[in-house]
N, C-alpha and C positions, 0 to 999 in steps of 0.2 A: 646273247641273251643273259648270259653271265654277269657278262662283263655289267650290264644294263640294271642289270638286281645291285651289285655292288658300288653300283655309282647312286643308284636312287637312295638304298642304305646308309648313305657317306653323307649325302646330303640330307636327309631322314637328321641325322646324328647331330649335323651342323646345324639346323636349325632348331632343335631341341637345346643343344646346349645355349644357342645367343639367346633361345627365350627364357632359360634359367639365368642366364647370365642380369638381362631384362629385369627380371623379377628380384633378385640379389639388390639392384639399387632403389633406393629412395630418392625420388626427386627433389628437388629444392622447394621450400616454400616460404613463402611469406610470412612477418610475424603479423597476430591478431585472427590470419585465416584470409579465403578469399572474399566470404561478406562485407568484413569490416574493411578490407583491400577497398571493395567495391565502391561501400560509403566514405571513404578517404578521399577515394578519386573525386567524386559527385562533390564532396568540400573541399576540393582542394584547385581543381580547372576554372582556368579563364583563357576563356576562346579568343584568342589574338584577335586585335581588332580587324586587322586586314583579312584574316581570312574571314572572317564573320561578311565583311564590305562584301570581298568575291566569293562569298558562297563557298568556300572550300572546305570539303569534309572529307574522311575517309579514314582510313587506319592506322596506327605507326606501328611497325616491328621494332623492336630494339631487343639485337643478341649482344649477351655478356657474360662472363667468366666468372660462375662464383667459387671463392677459393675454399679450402677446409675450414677457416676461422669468421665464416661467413660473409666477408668484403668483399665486393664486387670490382672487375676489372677488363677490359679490351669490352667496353663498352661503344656499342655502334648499331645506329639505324641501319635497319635493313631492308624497311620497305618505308621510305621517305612517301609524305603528301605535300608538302610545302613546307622555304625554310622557320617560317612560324610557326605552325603547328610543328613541326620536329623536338623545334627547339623547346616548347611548352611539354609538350611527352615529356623528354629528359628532365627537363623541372621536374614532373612529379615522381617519373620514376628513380631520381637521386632522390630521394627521400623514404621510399620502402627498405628495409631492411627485409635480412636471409638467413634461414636456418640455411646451413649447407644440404646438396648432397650426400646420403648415406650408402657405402657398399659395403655389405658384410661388417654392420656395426660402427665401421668406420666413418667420417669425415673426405670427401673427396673436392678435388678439383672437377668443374662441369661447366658444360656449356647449355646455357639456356637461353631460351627467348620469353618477351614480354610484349602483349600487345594494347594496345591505347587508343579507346573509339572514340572518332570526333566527330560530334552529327550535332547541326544545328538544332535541330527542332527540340530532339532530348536535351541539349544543353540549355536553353528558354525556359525548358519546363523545371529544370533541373533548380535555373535562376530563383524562377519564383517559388518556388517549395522553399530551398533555406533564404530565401530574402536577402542577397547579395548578386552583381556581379563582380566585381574585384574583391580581392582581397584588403581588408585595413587591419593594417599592424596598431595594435594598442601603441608600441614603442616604436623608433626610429633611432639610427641606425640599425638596419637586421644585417645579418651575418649570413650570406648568401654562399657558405663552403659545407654548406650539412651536416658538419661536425657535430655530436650529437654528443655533450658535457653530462656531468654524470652529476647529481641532485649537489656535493660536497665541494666539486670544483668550479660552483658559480659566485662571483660575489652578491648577487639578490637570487634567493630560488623564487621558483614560478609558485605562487599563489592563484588559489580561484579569487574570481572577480564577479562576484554575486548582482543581481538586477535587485536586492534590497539590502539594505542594511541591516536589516534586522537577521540575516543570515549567518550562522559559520557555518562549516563542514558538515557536523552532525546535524544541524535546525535543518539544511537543504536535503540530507539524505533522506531526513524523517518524513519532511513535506514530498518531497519526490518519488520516492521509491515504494514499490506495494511489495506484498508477500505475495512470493507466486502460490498462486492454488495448489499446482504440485505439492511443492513444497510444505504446503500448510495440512496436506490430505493424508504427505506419508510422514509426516512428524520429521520434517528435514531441520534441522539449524545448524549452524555454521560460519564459518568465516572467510568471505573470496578477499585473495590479495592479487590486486593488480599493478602491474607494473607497463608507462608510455611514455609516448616522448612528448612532450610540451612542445609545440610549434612558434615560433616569434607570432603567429597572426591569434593566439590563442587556444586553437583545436591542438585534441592530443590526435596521433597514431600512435602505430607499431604497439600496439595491446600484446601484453604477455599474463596469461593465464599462471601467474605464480603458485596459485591454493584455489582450486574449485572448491562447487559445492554445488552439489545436487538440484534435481527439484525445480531447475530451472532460476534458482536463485545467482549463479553466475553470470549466467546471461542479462539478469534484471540489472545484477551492480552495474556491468559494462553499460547497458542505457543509461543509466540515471549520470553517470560519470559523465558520457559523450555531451550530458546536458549543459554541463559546467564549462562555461569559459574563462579563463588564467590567462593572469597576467605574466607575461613568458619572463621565461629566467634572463638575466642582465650578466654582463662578463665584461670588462673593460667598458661597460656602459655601450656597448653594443644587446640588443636582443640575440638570442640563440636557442637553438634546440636543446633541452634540459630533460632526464630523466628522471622522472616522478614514481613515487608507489604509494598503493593507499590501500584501505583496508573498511570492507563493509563487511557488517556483522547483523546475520539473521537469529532471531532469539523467537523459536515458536512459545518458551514458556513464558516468558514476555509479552508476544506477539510484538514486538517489537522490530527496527533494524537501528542499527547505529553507525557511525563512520569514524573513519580516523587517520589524520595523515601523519605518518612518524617524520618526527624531526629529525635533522642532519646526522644525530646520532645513532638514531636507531636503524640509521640505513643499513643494509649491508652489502 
């Protein structure tokens, strides 16, 4: 009976510790968050033709290594549907980036999984919502190694590519973007700085929340931004993945907002 207490005890002990242990790490996640993950995905898929022909739907797992400096590595399907759809998963999922890993403050090596739904019907509907099925690259040649250049090391940086002329930066944020009502009711102003990667097809991902601002006015910038499509950065006269930052300014004594993309210099 003793003996019975002291074994229950020990294991009592054991599993208290792995569930601290448990709690001690942060998992890995995604930059922008899992929303804007999710509206990436919805613009970013193109359902293989063949499997679209035979009806092929279902899920992809793909486990991989992400290391402390956030690069991903011993990347592998783990639950294959066909080699089409595999291959389209990995498309997208080379293209998310990673906060690492955290244990006890630190930076870790980890294994994680990602998974990737492929379902006709939602994909159709998905279709006709943003009014595309393929992708069109404004530019040709595109750079299909994901490398992701930094705003200074491109020879053309990515510009927005406005639907009038009569547009710049600031004319679009002003026509675009409202004051959120929060915002407006608890006397919020401020200035959100966003930081993404310009895609060769035009869309940004990977959103990084540089400088919030309350009141729900971070959230508005990130919409009004997603609205904008750019003309992707050029590198050897190839398109490529470019990192952009910009900067929207709420001014409740104003009641205004204004925008602003720093030039090469004021990058940092």
């Amino acid at each position: 009976m003793k003996y019975a207490i002291k074994l229950l005890s020990v294991l009592i002990f054991l599993i208290s510790a792995m569930m601290v242990f448990a709690q001690d790490i942060t998992q890995p996640r995604c930059y922008g968050g899992k929303r804007l993950l999710k509206e990436f995905i919805k613009e970013e898929m193109v359902y293989p033709d063949k499997a679209l022909e035979n009806n092929t739907e279902g899920t992809v797992e793909i486990s991989f290594i992400i290391k402390p400096d956030g690069t991903t590595t011993d990347i592998k399907v783990t639950n294959p549907v066909s080699d089409e759809i595999d291959s389209e998963a990995l498309r997208i999922f080379n293209k998310i980036l990673w906060y690492p890993a955290v244990e006890l403050g630190k930076p870790i090596v980890y294994l994680h999984t990602f998974k990737i739904k492929f379902d006709i019907k939602k994909y159709k509907k998905i279709c006709k919502a943003r009014g595309y099925e393929k992708i069109n690259y404004p530019y040709k040649p595109v750079d299909n190694s994901n490398k992701v250049y930094a705003f200074i090391d491109v020879d053309i940086s990515p510009k927005p590519n406005y639907s009038s002329k009569d547009y710049n930066f600031s004319s679009f944020i002003s026509n675009h973007l409202e004051y959120p009502e929060a915002a407006f009711k608890q006397n919020i102003s401020g200035t959100v700085k966003l930081k993404f990667v310009v895609e060769p097809s035009g869309r940004i991902s990977n959103i990084i929340i540089d400088k919030a601002v309350g009141g729900g006015c971070t959230e508005e910038a990130i919409r009004v931004v997603k609205l904008i499509r750019w003309k992707p950065g050029i590198n050897d006269n190839v398109a490529v993945r470019t990192w952009m930052c910009l900067e929207i300014t709420f001014d409740i004594a104003k009641r205004t907002v204004a925008g602003k993309i720093p030039t090469p210099g004021q990058v940092h």
